[in-house]
N, C-alpha and C positions, 0 to 999 in steps of 0.2 A: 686843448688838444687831446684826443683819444688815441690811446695806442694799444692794438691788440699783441699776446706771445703767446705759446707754448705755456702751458702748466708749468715745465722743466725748466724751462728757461724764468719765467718768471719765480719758482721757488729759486735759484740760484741767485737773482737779483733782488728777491725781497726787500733790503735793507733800502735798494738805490728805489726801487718802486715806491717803497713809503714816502720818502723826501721827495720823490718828482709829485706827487698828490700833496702834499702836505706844504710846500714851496713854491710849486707851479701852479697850482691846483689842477694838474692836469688828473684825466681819469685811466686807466689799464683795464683794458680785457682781456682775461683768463680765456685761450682758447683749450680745450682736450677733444682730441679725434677731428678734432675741423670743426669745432662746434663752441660758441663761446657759453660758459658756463659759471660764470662769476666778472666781479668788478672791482677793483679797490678804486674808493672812488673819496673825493674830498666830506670831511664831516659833514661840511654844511648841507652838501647834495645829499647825504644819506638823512638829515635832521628833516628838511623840505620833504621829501621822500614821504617820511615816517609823520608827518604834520598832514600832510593831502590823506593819505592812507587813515589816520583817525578820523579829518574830513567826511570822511566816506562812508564808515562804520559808524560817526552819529550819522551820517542821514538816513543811512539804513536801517538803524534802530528806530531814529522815528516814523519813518516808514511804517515798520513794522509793528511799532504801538498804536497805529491809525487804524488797522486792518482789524475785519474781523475775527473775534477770539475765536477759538476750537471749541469741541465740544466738554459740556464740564466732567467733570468726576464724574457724580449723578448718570448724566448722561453717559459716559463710557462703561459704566458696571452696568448699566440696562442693554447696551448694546453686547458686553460679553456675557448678559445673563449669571451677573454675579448680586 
């Protein structure tokens, strides 16, 4: 279950927030101005989270080692006329 609060209200309940995440595993959204802007959310959803997110960045890496290289040194001191 997700439940959104108030910044204020949620720093007032901190303590009772962590145990509902941490027991229920439910997750909290941080709202400020009408706008939600954070999460206290169970470890395991933030470890998943941060596990797809490395996912990502290797594949992009190798992506990126597939592609063609730049131009060399060599080549960049002839183009500034150094």
């Amino acid at each position: 279950m997700t439940f959104r609060m108030s910044a204020s209200l949620a720093r007032e309940k901190f303590a009772d927030i962590v145990r509902r995440v941490e027991y229920r595993g439910e997750r909290v959204i941080v709202r400020r101005h009408n706008r939600d802007v954070a999460a206290v959310v169970p470890v395991e959803d933030f470890e998943l989270l941060q596990r797809i997110e490395d996912q990502t960045d290797i594949k992009d890496a190798l992506k990126a080692l597939k592609e063609p290289r730049g131009k060399t040194s060599k080549q960049l001191k002839a183009q500034l006329g150094l």
